[in-house]
N, C-alpha and C positions, 0 to 999 in steps of 0.2 A: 464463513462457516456454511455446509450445505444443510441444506434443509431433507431431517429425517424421511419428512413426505415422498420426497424425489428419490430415494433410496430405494423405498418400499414397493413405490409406484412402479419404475425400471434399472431394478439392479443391476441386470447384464449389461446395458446402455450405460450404466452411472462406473461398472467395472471397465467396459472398453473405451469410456473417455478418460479413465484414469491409466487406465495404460499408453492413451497420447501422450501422459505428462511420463513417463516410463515410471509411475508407480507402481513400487514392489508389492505392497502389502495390502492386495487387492481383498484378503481374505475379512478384514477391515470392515469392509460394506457387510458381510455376512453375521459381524460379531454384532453391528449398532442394531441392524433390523433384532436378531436376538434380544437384545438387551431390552430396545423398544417394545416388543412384544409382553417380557418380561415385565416392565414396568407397566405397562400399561391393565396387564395380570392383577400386578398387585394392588394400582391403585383400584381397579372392580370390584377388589375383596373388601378393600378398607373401606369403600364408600356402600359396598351392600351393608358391611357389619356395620357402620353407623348406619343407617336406615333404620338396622334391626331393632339400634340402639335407641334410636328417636324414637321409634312405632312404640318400642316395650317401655320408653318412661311415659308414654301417653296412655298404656295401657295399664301401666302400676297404679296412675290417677284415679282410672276408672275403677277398677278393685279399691282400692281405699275409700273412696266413696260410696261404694254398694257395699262394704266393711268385710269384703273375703280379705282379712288381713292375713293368712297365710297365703294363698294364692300369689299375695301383692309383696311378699317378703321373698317367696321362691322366686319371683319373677326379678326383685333387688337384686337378687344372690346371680343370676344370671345375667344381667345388666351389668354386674360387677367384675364377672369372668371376661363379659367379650369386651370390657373399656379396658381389661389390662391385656387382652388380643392387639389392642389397637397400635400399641406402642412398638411391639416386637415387626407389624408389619410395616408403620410409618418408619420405623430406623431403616429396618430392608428396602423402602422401596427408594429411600434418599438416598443408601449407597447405590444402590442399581443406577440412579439419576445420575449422580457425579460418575460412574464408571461408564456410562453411554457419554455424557459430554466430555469427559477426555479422550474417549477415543475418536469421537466425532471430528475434533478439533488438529487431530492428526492426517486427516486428509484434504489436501490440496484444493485447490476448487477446479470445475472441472473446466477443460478447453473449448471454445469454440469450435463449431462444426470446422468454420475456416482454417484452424490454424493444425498448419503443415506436420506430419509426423519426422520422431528427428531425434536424435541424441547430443547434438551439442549446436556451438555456433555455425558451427563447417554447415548443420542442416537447413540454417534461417532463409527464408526467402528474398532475394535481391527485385525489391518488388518496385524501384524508381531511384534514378540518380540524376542529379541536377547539377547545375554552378562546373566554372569550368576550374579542371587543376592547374594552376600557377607553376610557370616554369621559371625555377629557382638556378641564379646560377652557379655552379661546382662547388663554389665555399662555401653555399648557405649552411646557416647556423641553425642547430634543434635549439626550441625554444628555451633549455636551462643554461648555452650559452649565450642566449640572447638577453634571458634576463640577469647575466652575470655582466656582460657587457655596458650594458646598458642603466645599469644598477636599479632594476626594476624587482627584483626577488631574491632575496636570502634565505637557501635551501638552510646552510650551514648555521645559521643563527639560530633559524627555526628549530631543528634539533638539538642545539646546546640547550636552548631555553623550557622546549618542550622533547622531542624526540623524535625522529622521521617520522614525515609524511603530515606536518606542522608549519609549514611554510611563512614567514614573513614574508607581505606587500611593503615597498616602500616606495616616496616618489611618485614618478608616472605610474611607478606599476600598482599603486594602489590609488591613484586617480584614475588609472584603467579601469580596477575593479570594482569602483563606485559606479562608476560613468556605464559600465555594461550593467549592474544590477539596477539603476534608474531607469534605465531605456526598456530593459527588457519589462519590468514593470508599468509604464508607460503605454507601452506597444500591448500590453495585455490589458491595459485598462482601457483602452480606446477599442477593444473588440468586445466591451461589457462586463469583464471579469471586477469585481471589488476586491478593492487591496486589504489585505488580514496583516497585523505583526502578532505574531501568536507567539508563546511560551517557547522556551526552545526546551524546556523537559517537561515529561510527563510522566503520569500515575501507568501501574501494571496493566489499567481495565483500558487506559487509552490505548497501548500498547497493545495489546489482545486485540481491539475492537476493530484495530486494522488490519490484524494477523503478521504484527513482529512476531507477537508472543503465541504460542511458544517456539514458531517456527525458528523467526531469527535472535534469539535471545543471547546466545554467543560472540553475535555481530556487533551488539549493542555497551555502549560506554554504563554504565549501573553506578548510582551514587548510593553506597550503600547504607550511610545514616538516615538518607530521608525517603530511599527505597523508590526513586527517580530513575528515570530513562533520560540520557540525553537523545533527540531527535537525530533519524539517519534522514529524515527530510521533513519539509513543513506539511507536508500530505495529514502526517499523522495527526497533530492538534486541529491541524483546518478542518479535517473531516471530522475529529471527537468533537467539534463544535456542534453537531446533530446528532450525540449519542442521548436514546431517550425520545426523542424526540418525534410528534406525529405532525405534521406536516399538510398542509391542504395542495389540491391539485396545483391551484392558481399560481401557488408559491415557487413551483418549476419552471424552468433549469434553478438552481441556485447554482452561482459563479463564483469563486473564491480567487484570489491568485494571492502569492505571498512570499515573501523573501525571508532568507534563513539562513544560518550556517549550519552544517548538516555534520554529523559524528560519528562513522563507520571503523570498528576495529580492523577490517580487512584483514584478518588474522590470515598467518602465510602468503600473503602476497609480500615477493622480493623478487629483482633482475631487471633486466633493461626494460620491460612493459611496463614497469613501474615508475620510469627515473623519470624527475622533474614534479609537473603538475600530470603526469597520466595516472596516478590514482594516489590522492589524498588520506589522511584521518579525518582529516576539518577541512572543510570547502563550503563554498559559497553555492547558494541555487535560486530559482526563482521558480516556482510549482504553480500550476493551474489544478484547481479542483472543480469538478459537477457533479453534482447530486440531482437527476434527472426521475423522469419518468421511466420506468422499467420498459416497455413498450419503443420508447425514443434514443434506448441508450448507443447502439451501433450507430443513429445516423450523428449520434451529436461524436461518436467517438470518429466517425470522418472530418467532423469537422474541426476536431481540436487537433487532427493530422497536418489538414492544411492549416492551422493555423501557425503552428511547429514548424512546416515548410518554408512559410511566407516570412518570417524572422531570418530564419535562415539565409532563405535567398536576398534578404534583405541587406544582411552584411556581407553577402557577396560569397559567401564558402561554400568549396564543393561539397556534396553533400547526397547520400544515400539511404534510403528507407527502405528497411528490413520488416517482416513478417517473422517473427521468430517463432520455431519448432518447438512441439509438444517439452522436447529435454530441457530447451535453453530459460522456459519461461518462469517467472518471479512465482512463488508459491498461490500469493491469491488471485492472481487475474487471471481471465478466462481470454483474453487475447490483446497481444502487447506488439506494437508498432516500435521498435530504435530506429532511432538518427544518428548517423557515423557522420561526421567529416573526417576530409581529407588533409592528412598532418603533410607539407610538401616536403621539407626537411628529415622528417622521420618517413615518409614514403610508409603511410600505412593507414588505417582507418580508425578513428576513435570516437568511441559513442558520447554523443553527448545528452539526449534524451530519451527515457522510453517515455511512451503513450500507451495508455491500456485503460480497457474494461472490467472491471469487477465486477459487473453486472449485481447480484444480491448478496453475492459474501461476505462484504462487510459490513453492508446493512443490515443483516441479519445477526454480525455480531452486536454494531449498533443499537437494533433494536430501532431504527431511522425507518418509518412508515408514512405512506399519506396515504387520502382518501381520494380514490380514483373519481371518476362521472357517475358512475354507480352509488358511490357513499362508501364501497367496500373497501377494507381497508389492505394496504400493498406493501410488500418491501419496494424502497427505490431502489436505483442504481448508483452506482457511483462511478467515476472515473478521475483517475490526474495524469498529466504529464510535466517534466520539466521543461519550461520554459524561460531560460534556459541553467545547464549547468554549468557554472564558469570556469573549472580549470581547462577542460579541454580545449572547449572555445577560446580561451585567452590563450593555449599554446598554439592553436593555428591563427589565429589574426595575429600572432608575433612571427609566427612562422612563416604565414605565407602572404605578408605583405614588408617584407622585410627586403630593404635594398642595402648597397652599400654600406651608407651610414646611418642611417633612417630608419624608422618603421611609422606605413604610412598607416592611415585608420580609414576606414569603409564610412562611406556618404552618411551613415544615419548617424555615427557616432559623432560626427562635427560640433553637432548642437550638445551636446554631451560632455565631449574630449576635444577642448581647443586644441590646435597643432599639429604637429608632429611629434614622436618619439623622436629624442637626436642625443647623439655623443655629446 
């Protein structure tokens, strides 16, 4: 959530970075400074007329005492008009409050100076490509015939029991998918990250406090007895772990990483983009979170880049880093890094993580403060990426290390996934 202050300060600034995200409803900025003013109106009145109200029951004392008891009875009777003033401005000025935070909560946060102007993916920037692409030969197989073959995944089961985009693992293919959510966990605990297994549903305020709500509330699976979210990733509960909460300098970075299954309606998505593991309901992920010093958050968000990189390269996939455009970026981050590999079999590019900055928007919905060198107190930062998300990765390490009969596994996973995949 942006801070009213930064509104007021530079609305034209706060209007043409929201126009990098192509937001419509720039008039938005104009209505909360209003409402702010407004409230802030009301609440000078309520707090003079109690003053007037403290001063005159101090002053009713004094007449009662020197016995002008009429004086000190006209003065009751007017004490008693402006305590029943009081009520009609306190209702007014709480709705003025609740109608400035929901409208507040309707704007985006705004982009980095860096981050590229643009309307969709076509606009993102091809900012690094690594690992080389695997030449497959004429018959290779996309990865839903490979795991048909090989009887590593039942699309068809998963369906009957739940409904597309519900997949059963069986087999190697779910000793795959242990064997990569251990490593990747691993490989992030050895760079300092602490392992979280957190809730996999959460409360409405957890939900807000990341900005699902009310952005992505249609996205989200809703349990409606107990008035639950299921998670679209572990970001959400690892980061509500510091809702509330103030924070000393010394306590920074805080590193989280955690593993999950994640719950996305993907409402309208159908066609061949979709088929297989290229987009899920329920999938598997492994998230990094930091909660940094506001001041240090860009350079730690290079560094959780290359960290995203260095996995990568590690199990050998080709592999490209995107800058993505004002259009294409996620509602609350202020600048977000994807990671495509390259599917060889599918001949195309598919994401498997973003990285990004929220810099104070969440922690402002949070309420996540510490106290800087000064004593003064600060919103932090925050930041996550996935590291990493397993369907797609698991369709190009099927894809693209698949021979004849075989599908071999990349150097790290040995310690991981004894063998071979084999007929």
């Amino acid at each position: 959530m942006l801070q009213v202050s930064v509104l007021k300060q530079k609305p034209d600034w706060v209007k043409e970075r929201l126009a990098v995200k192509n937001f419509k409803q720039l008039e938005l900025v104009d209505e909360i400074i209003a409402l702010d003013d407004e409230r802030k109106k009301l609440q000078s009145e309520f707090d003079a007329l109690q003053s007037k109200i403290n001063a005159s029951s101090k002053d009713i004392g004094k007449l009662m005492a020197a016995k002008n008891i009429n004086e000190a009875n006209g003065l009751k009777a007017s004490v008693a008009e402006w305590k029943a003033s009081l009520e009609p401005i306190k209702q007014q000025s709480a709705e003025v409050e609740k109608k400035l935070n929901d409208t507040l909560v309707l704007l985006p946060n705004l982009p980095s100076e860096s981050v590229p102007k643009g309307f969709s993916a076509d606009d993102n920037l091809n900012i690094k490509e690594g690992g080389a692409k695997p030449e497959l030969a004429a018959d290779a197989l996309p990865h839903w015939e490979l795991a048909k073959k090989y009887k590593l995944i039942d699309f068809e089961l998963g369906t009957k029991i739940t409904g597309s985009g519900f997949p059963i693992y069986t087999g190697n293919g779910a000793r795959l998918q242990r064997a990569l959510i251990q490593y990747f966990l691993d490989y992030n605990g050895e760079a300092g990250y602490k392992e979280i297994i957190p809730p996999f549903m959460v409360n409405a305020d957890s939900a807000f406090a990341t900005g699902q709500l009310p952005d992505k509330e249609g996205q989200m699976y809703f349990v409606t007895e107990d008035q639950f979210y299921l998670i679209p990733t572990s970001e959400v509960p690892v980061t509500n772990m510091y809702r509330d909460v103030i924070l000393k300098q010394d306590e920074l970075p805080i590193k989280m990483t955690a593993y999950s299954p994640c719950f996305r309606r993907e409402a309208g998505s159908y066609g061949k983009d979709v088929r297989g593991l290229n987009r899920l309901h329920q999938f598997e992920k492994v998230e990094i979170v930091q909660i940094v010093q506001a001041e240090k958050s860009y350079e730690v968000l290079d560094e959780m880049v290359a960290h995203v990189e260095g996995l990568l390269q590690s199990l050998q996939l080709p592999y490209r880093i995107l800058r993505l455009c004002g259009g294409d970026m996620g509602f609350a981050s202020a600048l977000t890094y994807d990671f495509e590999v390259f599917s060889a079999a599918q001949k195309r590019w598919l994401e498997v993580s973003s990285v990004s900055n929220f810099e104070s928007y969440q922690t402002n919905r949070l309420k996540c403060r510490y106290k800087n060198a000064e004593g003064k107190m600060q919103l932090a930062h925050t930041l996550n990426g996935s590291s990493l998300a397993l369907p797609r990765i698991l369709a190009c390490i099927l894809e693209n290390n698949q021979t004849e009969n075989s599908i071999k596994m990349p150097a790290p996973l040995k310690d991981y996934f004894k063998g071979e995949i084999n007929q």
